[in-house]
C-alpha positions in Angstrom: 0.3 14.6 22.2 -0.1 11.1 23.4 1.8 8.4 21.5 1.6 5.1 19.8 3.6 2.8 17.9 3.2 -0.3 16.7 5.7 -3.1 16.2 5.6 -5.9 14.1 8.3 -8.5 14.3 7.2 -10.0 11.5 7.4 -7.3 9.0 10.7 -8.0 6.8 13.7 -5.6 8.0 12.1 -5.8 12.0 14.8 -6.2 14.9 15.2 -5.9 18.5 18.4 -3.8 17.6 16.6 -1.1 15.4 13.5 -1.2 17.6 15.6 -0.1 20.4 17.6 2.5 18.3 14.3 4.1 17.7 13.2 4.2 21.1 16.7 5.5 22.4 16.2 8.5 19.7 12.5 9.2 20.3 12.8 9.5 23.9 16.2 12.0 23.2 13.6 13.9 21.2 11.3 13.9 24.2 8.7 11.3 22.4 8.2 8.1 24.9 5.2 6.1 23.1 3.3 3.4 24.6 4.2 0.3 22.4 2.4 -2.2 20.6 3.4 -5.6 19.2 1.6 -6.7 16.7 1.5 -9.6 13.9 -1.8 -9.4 12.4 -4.8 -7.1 11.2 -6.8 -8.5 14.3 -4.7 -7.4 16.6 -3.7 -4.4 15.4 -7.5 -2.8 15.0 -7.9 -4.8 18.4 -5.5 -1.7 19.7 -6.7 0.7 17.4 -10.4 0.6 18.5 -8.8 1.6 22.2 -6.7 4.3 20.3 -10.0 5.9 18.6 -11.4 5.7 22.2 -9.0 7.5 23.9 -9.2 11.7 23.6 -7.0 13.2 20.7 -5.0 14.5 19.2 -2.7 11.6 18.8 0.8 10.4 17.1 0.8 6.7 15.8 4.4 5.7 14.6 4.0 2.2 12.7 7.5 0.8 12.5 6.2 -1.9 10.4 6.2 -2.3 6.2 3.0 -1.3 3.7 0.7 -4.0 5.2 1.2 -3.4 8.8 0.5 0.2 7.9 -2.3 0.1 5.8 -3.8 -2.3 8.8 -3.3 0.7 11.2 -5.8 2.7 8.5 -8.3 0.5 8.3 -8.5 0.1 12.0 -8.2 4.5 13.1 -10.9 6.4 12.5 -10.5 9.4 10.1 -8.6 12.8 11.5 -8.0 10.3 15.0 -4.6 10.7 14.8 -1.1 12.3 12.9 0.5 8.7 11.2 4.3 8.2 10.9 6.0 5.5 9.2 9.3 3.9 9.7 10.6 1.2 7.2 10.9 -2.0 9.0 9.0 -4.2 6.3 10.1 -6.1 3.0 9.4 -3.2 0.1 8.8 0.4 2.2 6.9 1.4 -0.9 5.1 4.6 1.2 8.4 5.2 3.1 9.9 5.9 -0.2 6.8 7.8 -1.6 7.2 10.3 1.1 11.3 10.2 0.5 12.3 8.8 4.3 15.9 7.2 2.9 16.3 5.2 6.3 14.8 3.7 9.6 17.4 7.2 10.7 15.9 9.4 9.0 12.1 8.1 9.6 12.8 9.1 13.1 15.1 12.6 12.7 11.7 13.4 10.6 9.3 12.5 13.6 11.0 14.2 15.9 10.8 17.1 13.8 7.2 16.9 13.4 6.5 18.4 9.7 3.2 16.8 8.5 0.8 16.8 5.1 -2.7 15.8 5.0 -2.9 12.9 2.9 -5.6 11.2 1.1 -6.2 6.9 1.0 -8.2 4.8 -1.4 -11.5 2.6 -0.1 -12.4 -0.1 -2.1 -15.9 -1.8 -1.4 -16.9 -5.1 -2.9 -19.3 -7.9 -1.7 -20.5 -7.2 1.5 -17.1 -5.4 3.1 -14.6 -2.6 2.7 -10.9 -1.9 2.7 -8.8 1.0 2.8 -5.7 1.3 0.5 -2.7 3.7 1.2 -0.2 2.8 -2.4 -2.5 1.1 -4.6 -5.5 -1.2 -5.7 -4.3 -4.5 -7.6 -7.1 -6.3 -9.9 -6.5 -9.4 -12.4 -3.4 -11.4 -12.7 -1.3 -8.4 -10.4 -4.2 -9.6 -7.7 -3.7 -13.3 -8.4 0.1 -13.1 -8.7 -0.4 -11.4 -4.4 -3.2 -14.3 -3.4 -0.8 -17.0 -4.3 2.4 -15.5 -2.3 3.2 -18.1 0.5 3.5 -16.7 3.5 6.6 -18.9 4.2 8.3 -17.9 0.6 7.6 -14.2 1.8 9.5 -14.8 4.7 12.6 -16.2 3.6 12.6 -14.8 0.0 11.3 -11.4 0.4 10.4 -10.0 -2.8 11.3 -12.8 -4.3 8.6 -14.7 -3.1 6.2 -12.1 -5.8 8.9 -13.4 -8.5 8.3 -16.9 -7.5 4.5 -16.4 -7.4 4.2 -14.5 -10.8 6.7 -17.3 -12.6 3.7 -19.6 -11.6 0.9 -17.5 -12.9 3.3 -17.3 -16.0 3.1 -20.9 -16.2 -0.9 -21.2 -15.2 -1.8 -18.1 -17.8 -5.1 -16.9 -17.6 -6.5 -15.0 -20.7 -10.0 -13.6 -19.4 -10.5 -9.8 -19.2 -12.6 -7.5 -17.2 -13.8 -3.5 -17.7 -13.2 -0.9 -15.8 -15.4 2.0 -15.7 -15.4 5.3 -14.6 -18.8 8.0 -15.1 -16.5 9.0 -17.9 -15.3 6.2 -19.9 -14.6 2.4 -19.8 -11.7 0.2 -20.7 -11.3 -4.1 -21.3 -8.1 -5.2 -19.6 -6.7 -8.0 -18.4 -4.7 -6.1 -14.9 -5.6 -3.1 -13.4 -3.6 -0.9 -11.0 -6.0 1.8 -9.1 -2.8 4.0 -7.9 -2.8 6.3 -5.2 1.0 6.5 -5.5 3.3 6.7 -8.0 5.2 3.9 -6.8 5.0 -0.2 -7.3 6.8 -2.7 -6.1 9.6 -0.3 -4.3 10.8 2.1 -6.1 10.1 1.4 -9.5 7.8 4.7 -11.0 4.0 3.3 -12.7 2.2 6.2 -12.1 4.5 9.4 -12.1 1.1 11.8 -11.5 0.0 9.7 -8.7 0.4 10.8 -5.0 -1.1 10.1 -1.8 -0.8 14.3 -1.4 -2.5 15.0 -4.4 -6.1 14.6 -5.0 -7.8 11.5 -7.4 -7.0 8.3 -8.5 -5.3 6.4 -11.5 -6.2 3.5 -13.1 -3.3 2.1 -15.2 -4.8 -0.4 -17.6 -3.0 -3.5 -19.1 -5.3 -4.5 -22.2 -2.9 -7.4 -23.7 -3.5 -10.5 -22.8 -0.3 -12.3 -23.6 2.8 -13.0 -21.9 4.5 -11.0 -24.5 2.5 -7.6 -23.3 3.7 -8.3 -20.0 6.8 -9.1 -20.6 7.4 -5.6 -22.7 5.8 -3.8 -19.7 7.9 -5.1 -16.8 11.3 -3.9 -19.2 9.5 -0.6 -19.9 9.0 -0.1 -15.7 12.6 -1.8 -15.2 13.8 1.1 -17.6 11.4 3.7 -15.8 9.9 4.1 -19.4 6.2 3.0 -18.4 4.3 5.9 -18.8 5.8 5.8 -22.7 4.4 2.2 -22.9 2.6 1.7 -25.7 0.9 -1.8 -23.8 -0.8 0.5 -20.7 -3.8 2.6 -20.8 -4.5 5.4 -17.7 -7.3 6.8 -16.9 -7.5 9.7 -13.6 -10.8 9.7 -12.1 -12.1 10.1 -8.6 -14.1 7.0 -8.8 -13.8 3.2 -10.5 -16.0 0.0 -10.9 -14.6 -2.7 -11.8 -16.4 -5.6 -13.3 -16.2 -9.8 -13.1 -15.0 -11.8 -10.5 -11.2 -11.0 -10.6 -9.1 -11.4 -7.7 -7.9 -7.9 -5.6 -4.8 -7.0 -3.6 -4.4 -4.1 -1.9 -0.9 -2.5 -0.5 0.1 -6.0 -1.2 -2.5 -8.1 0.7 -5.2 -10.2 -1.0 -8.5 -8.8 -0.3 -10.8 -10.9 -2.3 -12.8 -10.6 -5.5 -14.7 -8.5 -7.6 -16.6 -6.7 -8.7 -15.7 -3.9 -6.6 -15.8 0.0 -6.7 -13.1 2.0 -5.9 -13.3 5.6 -4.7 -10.6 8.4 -2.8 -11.1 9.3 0.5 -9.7 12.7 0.4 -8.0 14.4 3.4 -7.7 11.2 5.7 -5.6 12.6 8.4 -2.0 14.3 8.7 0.9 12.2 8.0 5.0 12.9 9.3 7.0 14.0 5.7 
């Protein structure tokens, strides 16, 4: 099986140091991948078009965080190739999904080679498209991601999202949107369309939710007020949120989301909507 892996120095925890440990311990595992450095979405579907070219079956080891990954899925084709991931970047939320503890045990795990099909979100709005691997952010949780500074990201980490949402606190916006499914509707004011139970690291929004499992989960905020959101951050600080009384969830295969809010997805702005959401079920094999 040939192999890839992409590098971004960019992403969060990334060093020449732990780039090389990985190397040293995939080649003792007899694994010697042709490398890829990479900083943005250009340039990694830029290598992934030659990837989906090339005859399969394929490893592709992304030693990058959630973005750099999800950028690797929206660039392969579907079933081109088994996906590993290796927590280099600032949250790891689908390193911890799967339960890889360490950048160690990420590789012990590829060299092994157990894999599970998994399944990924596509969200389609205006004229485009966009895979999702964790989740689908709409309303403030989308506006809170569009105004993260790329330069606060750098240096603060996570706590360039704290930074971003004490502005949006500030800035409050009360107008709502609905989300419907062929089943039902709900008026909120933030959506999360999870394909994972985890958001923002390992903090647990959507306990049914997995990227192994089949459907999708919209978890609903329907207050407006700083208060609501306020008692649901302490409820997912206390891993009490599927008891909050402030959240509504709804599982469906499919979602459309109307009005003109803005979208994040695996923590990148996107855009705006309205948008539809559906699963994409059985996306290719993934290293657990």
């Amino acid at each position: 099986m040939k192999t890839f892996l992409f590098a971004n120095p960019a992403s969060g925890r990334h060093s020449s140091v732990r780039l090389q440990f990985v190397l040293e311990r995939l080649r003792a595992g007899g694994i010697i991948p042709e490398i890829f450095q990479v900083r943005t979405p250009a340039e990694i579907s830029s290598c992934c078009i030659g990837i989906n070219r090339e005859c399969g079956p394929h490893l592709v080891i992304v030693a990058g965080g959630d973005g750099t990954f999800n950028a690797v899925v929206n660039g392969l084709n579907p079933g081109t190739a088994t996906l590993a991931v290796l927590p280099f970047g600032t949250s790891n939320v689908l390193a911890a999904e799967i339960g890889i503890a360490s950048i160690e045990d990420g590789v012990a795990r590829i060299v092994t080679g157990k894999t599970r099909s998994f399944s990924i979100g596509l969200l389609e709005h205006e004229s485009s498209s966009h895979r999702f691997v964790l989740m689908a952010g709409i309303g403030l949780d989308g506006a809170v991601v569009r105004d993260v500074q790329p330069i606060a990201k750098k240096f603060l980490k996570q706590g360039a999202y704290a930074l971003s949402a004490l502005k949006r606190a500030i800035h409050w916006d009360t107008s709502l949107f609905e989300v419907r499914t062929p089943e039902s509707a709900v008026t909120c004011h933030t959506a999360i369309i999870c394909n994972a139970s985890r958001y923002g690291g390992n903090f647990i929004l959507s306990p049914g939710s997995s990227p192994f499992s089949s459907g999708l989960s919209a978890v609903c905020i329907t207050g407006n007020t700083r208060r609501t959101y306020l008692n649901n951050a302490l409820d997912l600080l206390r891993g009490r949120s599927e008891k909050s009384r402030g959240l509504i969830r709804i599982d469906s295969s499919t979602f459309e989301v109307k009005g003109n809010q803005p979208i994040q997805i695996d923590g990148d702005f996107v855009g705006y909507g309205p948008a539809r959401l559906s699963e994409l079920a059985d996306f290719a094999r993934i290293i657990v």
